[in-house]
C-alpha positions in Angstrom: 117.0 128.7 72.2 113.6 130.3 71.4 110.5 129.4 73.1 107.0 128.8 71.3 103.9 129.4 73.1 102.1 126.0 70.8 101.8 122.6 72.3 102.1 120.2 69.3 101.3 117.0 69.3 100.0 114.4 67.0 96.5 113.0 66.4 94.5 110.8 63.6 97.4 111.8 61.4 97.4 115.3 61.9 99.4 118.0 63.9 97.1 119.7 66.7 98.5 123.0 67.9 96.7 124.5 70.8 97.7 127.7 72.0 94.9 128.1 74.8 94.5 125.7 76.8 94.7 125.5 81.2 97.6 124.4 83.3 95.3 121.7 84.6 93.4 120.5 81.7 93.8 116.4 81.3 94.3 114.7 78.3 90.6 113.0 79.2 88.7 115.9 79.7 90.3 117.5 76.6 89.1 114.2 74.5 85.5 114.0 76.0 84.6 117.7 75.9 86.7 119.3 73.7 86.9 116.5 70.9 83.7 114.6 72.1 85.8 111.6 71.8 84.0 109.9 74.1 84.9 106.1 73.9 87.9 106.8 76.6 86.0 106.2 79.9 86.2 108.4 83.4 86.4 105.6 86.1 88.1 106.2 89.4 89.3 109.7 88.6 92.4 108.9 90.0 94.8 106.2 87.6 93.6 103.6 89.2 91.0 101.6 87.3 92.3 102.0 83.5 89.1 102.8 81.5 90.7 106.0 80.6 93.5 104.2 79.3 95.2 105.7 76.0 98.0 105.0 73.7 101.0 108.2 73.8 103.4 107.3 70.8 106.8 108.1 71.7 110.6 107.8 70.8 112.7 106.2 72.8 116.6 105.9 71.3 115.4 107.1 68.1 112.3 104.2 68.2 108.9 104.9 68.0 107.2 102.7 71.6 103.6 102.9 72.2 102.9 103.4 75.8 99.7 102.9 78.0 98.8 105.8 80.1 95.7 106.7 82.2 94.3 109.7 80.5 92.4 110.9 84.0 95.5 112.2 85.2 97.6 113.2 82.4 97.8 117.0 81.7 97.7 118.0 78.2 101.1 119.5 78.0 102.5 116.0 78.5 101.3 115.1 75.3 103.7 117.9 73.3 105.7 116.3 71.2 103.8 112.6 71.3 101.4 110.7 69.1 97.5 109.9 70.9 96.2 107.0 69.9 92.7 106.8 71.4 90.1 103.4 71.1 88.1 105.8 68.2 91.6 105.4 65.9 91.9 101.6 66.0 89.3 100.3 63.6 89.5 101.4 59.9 87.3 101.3 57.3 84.2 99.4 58.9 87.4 96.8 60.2 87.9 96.0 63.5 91.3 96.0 64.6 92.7 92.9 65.7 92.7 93.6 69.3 89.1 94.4 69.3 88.4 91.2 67.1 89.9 89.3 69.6 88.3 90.7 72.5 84.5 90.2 69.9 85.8 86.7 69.5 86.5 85.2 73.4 83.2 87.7 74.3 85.7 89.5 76.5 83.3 92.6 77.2 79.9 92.5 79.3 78.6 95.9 80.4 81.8 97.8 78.5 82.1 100.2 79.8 86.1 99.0 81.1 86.6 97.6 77.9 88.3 100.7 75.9 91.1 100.8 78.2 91.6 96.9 77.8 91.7 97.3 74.3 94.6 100.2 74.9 96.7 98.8 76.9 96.5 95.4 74.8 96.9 97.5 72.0 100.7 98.8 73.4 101.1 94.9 74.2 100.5 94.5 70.6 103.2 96.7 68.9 105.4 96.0 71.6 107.2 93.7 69.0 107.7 90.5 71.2 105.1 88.3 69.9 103.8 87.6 73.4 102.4 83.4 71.8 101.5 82.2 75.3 103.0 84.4 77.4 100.1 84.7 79.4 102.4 86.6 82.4 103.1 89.4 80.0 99.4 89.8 79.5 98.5 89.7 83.0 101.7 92.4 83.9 100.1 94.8 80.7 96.5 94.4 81.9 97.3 94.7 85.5 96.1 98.5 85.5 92.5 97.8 83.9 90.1 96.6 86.5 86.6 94.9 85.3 83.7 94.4 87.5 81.6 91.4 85.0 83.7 89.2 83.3 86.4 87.4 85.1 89.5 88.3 83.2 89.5 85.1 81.9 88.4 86.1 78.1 90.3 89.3 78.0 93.5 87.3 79.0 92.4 85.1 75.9 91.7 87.8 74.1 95.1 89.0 74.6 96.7 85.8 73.8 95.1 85.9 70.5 96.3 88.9 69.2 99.4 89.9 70.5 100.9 86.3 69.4 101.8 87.4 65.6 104.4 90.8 65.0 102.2 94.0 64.6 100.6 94.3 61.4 98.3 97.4 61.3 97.7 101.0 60.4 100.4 102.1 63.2 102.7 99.5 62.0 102.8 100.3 58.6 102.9 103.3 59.0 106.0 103.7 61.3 108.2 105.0 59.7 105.9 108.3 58.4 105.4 108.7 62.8 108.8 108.2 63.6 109.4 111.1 61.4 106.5 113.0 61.9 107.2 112.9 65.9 110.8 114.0 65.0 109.7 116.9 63.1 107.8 117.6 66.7 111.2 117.3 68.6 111.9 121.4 67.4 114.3 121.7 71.0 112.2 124.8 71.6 110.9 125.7 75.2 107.2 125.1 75.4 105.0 127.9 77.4 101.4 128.4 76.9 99.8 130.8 78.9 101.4 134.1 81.0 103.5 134.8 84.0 100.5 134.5 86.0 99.1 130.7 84.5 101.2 128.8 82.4 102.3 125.3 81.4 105.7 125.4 80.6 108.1 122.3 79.7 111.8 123.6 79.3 114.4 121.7 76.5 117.2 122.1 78.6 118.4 121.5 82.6 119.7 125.3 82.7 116.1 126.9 81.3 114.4 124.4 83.4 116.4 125.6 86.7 115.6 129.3 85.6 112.4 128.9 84.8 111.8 127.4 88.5 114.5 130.1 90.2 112.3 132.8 88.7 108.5 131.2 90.1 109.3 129.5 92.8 105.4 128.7 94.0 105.2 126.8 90.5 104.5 123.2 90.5 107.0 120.9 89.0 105.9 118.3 87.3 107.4 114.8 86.6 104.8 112.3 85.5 101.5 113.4 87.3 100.6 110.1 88.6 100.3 111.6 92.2 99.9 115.8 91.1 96.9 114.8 88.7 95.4 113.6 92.1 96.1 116.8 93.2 93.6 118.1 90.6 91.2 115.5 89.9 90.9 114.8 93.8 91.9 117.6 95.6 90.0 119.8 93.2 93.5 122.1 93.8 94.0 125.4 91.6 97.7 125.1 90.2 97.8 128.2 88.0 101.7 127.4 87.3 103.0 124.3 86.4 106.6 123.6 84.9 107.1 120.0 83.7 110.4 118.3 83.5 109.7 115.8 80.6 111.3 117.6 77.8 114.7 117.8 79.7 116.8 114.7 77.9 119.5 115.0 80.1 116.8 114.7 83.1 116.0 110.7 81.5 119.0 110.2 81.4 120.1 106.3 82.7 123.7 105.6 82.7 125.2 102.6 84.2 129.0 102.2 85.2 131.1 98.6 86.5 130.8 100.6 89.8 127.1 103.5 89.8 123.7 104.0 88.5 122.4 107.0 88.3 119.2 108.0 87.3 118.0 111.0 85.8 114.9 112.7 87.9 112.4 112.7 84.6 113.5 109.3 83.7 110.0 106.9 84.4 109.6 103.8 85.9 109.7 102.0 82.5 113.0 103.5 81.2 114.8 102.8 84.1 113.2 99.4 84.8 116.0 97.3 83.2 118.6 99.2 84.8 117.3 99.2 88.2 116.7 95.3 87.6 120.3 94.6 86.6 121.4 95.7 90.0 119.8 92.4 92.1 116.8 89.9 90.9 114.8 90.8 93.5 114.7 94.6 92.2 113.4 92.6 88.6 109.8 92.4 90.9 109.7 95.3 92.7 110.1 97.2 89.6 107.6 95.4 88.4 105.2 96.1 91.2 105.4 99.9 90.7 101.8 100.5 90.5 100.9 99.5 86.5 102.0 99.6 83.2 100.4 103.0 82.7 102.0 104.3 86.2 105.4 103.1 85.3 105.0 104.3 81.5 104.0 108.1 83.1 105.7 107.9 87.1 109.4 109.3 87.3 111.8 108.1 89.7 112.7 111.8 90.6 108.8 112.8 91.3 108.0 109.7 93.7 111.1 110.9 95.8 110.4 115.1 95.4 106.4 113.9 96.7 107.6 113.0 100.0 105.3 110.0 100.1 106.3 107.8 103.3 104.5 105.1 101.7 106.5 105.7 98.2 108.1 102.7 97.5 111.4 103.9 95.6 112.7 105.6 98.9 113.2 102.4 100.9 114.9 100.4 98.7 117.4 103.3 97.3 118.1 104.0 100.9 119.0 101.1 101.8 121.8 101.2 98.7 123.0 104.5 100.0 121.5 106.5 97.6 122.9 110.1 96.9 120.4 112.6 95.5 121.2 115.6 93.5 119.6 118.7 94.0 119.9 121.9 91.8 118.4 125.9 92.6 119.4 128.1 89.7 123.2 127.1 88.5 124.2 126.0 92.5 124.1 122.3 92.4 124.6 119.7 95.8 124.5 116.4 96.9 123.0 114.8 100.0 122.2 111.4 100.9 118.8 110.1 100.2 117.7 109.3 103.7 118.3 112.9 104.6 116.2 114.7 102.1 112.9 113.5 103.8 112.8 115.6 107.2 109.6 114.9 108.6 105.8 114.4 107.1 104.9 117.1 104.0 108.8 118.2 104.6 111.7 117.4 102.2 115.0 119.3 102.3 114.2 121.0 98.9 114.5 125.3 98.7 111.1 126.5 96.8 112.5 126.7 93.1 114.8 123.6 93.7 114.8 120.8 91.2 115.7 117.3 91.5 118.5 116.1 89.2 119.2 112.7 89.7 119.9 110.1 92.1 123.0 107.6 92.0 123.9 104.3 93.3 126.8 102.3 93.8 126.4 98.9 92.0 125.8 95.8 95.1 129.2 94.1 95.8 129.9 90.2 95.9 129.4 90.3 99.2 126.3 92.2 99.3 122.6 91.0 99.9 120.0 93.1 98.6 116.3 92.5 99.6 113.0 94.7 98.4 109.9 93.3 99.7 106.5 94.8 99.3 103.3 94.2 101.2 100.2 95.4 99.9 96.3 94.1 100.0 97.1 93.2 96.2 99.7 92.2 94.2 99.3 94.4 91.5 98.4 97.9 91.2 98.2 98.7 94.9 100.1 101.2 97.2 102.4 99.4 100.0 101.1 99.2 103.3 104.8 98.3 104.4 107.8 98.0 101.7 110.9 97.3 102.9 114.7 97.9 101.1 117.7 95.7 102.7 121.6 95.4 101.8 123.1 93.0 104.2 126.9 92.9 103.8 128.8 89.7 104.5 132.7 88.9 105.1 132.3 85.3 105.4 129.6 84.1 107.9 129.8 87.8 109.9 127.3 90.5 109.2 130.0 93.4 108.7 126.9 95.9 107.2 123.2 96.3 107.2 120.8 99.1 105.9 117.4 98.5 106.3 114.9 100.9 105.4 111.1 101.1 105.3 108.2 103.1 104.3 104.7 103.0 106.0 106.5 102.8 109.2 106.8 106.4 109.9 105.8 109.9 108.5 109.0 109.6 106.3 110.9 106.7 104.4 113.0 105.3 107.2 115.9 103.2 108.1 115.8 100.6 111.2 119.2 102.2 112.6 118.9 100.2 115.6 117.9 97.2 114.3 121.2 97.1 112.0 123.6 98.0 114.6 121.9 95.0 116.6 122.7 92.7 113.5 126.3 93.5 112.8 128.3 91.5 114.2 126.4 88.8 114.5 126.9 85.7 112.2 124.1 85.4 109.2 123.3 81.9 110.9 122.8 82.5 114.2 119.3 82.5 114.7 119.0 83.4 118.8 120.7 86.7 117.9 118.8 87.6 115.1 115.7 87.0 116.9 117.2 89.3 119.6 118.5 91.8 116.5 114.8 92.6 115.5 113.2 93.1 118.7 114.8 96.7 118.1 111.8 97.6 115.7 110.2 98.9 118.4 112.6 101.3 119.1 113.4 102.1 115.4 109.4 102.6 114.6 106.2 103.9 116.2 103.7 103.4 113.3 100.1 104.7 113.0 96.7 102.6 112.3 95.2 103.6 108.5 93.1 102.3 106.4 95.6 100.0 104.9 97.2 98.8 108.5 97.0 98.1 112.1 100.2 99.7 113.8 100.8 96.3 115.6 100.0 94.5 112.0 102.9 96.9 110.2 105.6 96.1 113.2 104.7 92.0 112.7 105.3 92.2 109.4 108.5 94.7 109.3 109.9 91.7 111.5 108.8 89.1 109.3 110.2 90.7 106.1 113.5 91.1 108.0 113.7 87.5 109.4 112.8 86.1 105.9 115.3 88.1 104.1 118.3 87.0 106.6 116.8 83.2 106.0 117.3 83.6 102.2 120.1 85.7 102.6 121.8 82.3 105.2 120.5 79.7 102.8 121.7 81.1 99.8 117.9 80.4 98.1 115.4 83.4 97.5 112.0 82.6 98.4 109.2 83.1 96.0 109.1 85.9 93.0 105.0 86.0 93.0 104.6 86.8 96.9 101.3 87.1 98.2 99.4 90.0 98.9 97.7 90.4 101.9 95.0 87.7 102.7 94.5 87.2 98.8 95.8 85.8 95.5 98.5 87.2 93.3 96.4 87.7 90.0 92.7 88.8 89.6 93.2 86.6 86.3 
């Protein structure tokens, strides 16, 4: 397999090859000062507030899907092999496209400057092929990443509504089937690296190049979907001179689902392995649909919110608590731990320099499990957990026989509550005195910090009231509410 030294990519109908181009450059910068495209707006710098919000054109089982991603933390070489779709492309010939229309029509813009990115991630809403009518939750979930400061949501939901409630029928839409094979012709199975030994951004085709390739610079960066290593440079302002992505590894998105295992390829994102992940328990249908936004789950992988080490990730505690296994490769030797023992302590994982995360596997909830993921956060959408719990309560009857309960914001590392589960077993699910007893463990299982997003004595309350409720619903055979609360607010800004 050759490599070529080109990323490729397509734009306004055209192929753009650039050979010189920086590790770190984002797909925003590159638009803005490169292209002086400047309709794409720098917000928050940091994926947060969606004005940068663009359109990557993909394949997904031999299907051309239009994404939302925030273009402030993208890196170019992400884009190899994709279509951009920017707010500049969307009108044609002095015609507004019918997102835009909409959005003229229920005045859905004040000062503007947010409104390019609502008009993108409408804009994936609108090819998405459902025919959303009055879906207005679908709206809300697609717009949840785009924050406005002047006009209440209210007309941009409208907006929405309006235009996303007939089939596609557009430039992009007509025109599918020339992208579909354009983007194939893209898809050469060539390794990508631009730049030298010393700076280089390099995407391997294969596992076996892409395990080399890391073997061979170990102080490179991988790369999965740079939701949290674009902070790195947009934020940190951190020189990474090597970076080798994992997103042109097919095997690494991999998804496969068995009667009895998941498992989950490292590159696959948030949005390819939603309805898998989702199959496994309802309550895993919202947390999945609580990972950060549309454009985080379109970009985040699975395998890069676990290699980060975040103790406030919120994939860690509930695939801990299903006994995940992770798989680990350096060069050709491969292993397998369990989840909860590849986080050793804060900004420590049990990963060699040069290793890469493969996948990570999990056997299917029995009849006579219980699973429970509950998120707390100062918002409902969009918002980074302040505690997020995982639980799989096992039950042979009445009698707790098994519990695994993990957390994260609770300590420097995803957790389990070890003591508080060997408290419960044993215990029947409805006897309420010794549950009470059961969680007065926490103590002993966590000694949280105060942040900026909690009180330590505010994360150990609510660890023990995510517990209690999920043994309630778990006794009464009724699950409580699928739009919980945030923190000391409502669940939509719409």
């Amino acid at each position: 397999m050759t490599t070529r030294n080109a990323l490729t990519f397509r734009h306004q109908g055209k192929t753009v090859r650039l050979t010189d181009i920086a590790p770190t450059m984002t797909v925003l910068d590159w638009l803005r000062f490169n292209r002086q495209l400047v309709g794409t707006k720098e917000g928050c710098g940091e994926g947060d507030c969606g004005a940068c919000t663009v359109a990557l054109g993909r394949l997904r089982d031999g299907g051309l899907v239009y994404e939302p991603v925030n273009a402030c933390i993208l890196l170019m070489g992400q884009l190899d092999g994709c279509e951009l779709v920017t707010v500049e492309d969307l009108a044609r010939d002095g015609v507004l496209h019918a997102v835009q229309q909409a959005l003229v029509n229920h005045n859905g813009s004040q000062c503007g400057f947010c409104t390019p990115g609502f008009v993108m991630s409408l804009f994936t809403l609108y090819h998405d092929g459902l025919a959303v009518g009055g879906d207005r939750e679908a709206v809300l979930t697609r717009i949840a990443g785009n924050l406005c400061r002047c006009t209440g949501y209210r007309p941009i939901v409208e907006a929405g509504l309006e235009a996303c409630a007939k089939p596609a029928n557009d430039q992009f839409s007509k025109a599918r089937d020339e992208i579909t094979a354009a983007l194939k012709g893209l898809d050469d199975g060539e390794h990508l690296l631009v730049g030298n030994d010393e700076s280089f951004f390099a995407a391997p085709a294969s596992l076996d190049e892409l395990c080399a390739l890391a073997s061979r610079h170990p102080d490179a960066t991988l790369l999965g979907g740079a939701t949290d290593v674009g902070l790195w440079v947009t934020k940190h302002l951190r020189i990474l001179p090597k970076i080798i992505h994992t997103g042109r590894v097919s095997a690494l998105h991999e998804v496969s689902m068995t009667p009895e295992c998941l498992v989950v390829g490292a590159a696959a994102t948030y949005a390819e392995a939603e309805s898998a992940l989702a199959s496994l328990d309802p309550d895993l249908a919202i947390w999945s649909n609580r990972l950060g936004s549309a454009q985080v789950r379109a970009s985040g992988t699975i395998g890069g919110n676990i290699a980060n080490g975040s103790p406030i990730g919120d994939s860690p505690p509930v695939l801990i608590a299903l006994g995940a296994q992770l798989t680990l490769r350096l060069g050709s030797a491969e292993r397998t731990i369990p989840l909860e023992d590849f986080f050793i302590a804060y900004g420590r994982q049990d990963r060699a320099p040069g290793e890469v995360v493969v996948s990570v596997a999990v056997n299917r909830p029995g009849p006579a499990d219980h699973v429970r993921a509950f998120k707390i956060a100062k918002r409902f959408d969009q918002d980074i957990s302040a505690v997020m719990m995982g639980l799989k309560l096992t039950l042979d009857g009445r009698l707790i026989t098994g519990a695994r309960i993990a957390f994260g914001g609770m300590a420097g590392t995803p957790k389990r509550a070890t003591a508080t589960e060997a408290a419960l077993i044993g215990l029947s699910i409805d006897d309420a005195a010794g549950r009470s007893s059961a969680l007065n463990h926490l103590s002993t299982d966590f000694t949280p910090l105060d942040d900026l997003r909690a009180s330590a004595r505010y994360r150990l309350r609510a660890a023990r009231g995510l517990i209690e409720k999920a043994l309630i619903e778990i006794a009464t055979g009724e699950r409580g509410s699928t739009r919980l609360a945030p923190v000391g607010g409502a669940t939509h800004a719409a």
